[in-house]
C-alpha positions in Angstrom: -42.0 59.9 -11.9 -40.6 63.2 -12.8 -42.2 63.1 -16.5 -45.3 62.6 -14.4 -44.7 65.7 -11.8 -43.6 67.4 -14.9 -47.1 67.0 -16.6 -45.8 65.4 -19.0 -48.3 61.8 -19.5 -46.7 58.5 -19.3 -48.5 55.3 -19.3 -47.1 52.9 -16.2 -49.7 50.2 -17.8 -46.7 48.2 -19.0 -44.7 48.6 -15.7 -47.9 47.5 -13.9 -48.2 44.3 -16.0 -44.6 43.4 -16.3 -42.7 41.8 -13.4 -39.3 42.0 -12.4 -38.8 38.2 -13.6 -40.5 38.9 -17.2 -38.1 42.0 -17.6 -35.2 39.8 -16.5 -36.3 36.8 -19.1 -36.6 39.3 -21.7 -33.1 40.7 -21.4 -31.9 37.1 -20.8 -33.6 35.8 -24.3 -32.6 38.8 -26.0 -28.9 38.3 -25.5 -26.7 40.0 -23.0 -23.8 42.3 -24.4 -19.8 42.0 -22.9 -17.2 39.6 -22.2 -18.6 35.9 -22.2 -17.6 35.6 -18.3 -19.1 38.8 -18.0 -22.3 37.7 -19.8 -22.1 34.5 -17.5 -21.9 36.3 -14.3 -24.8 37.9 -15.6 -27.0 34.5 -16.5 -26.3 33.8 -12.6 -27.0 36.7 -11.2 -30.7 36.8 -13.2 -30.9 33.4 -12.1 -30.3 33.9 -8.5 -33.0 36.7 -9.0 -35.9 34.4 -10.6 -35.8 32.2 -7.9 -36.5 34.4 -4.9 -40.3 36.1 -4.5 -38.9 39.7 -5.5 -39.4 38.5 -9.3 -42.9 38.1 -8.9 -43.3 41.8 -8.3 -44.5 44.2 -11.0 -42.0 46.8 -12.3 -44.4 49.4 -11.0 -44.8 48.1 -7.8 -41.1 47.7 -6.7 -39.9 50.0 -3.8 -36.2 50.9 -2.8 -37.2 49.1 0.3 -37.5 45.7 -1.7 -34.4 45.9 -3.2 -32.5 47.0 0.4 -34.7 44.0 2.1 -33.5 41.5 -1.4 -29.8 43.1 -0.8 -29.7 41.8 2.4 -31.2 38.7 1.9 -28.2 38.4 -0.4 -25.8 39.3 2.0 -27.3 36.8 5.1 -27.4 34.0 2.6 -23.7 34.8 1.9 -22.6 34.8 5.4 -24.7 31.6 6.1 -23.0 30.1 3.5 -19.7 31.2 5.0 -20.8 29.4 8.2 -21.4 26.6 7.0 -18.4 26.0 4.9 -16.2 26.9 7.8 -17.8 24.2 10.6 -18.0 21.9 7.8 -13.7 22.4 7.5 -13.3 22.0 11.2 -15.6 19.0 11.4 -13.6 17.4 8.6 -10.6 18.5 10.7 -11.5 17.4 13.6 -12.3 13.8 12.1 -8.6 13.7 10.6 -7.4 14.6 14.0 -9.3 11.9 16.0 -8.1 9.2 13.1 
């Protein structure tokens, strides 16, 4: 963007073409750099990001408001998560108790 206000041409053609999932396949094949645990972290966390809409999206076409609204997706399928485990630990609880 600044190149551009700059007058200085860049072509966006390959941001326009390329999604956020081809980008993230690409750096996946090509090998990720780093501790292996590191590296696997990684894997997951490109994962995790290929299976939701946002990777769909072209390169170009991603706002800051797509990765705040992806963020906190994240963060609500956490908590949920959370949730869950915890009634599931009192209903197993609770099932011990009645025994």
């Amino acid at each position: 963007k600044s190149s551009l206000m700059g007058g200085t041409f860049v072509s966006t053609r390959e941001a326009e073409a390329m999604t956020l999932g081809d980008a993230l396949r690409a750096l996946k094949a090509k090998g990720l750099k780093g501790k292996a645990s590191n590296a696997a972290k990684d894997i997951n966390r490109i994962d995790q990001i290929l299976a939701d809409e946002i990777s769909k999206r072209s390169l170009a076409s991603l706002q800051t408001t797509d990765i705040a609204r992806y963020k906190d997706k994240l963060i609500y399928d956490f908590w949920l998560r959370q949730g869950d485990r915890r009634i599931a630990s009192l209903q197993q609880q609770m099932d011990v108790e009645s025994d």
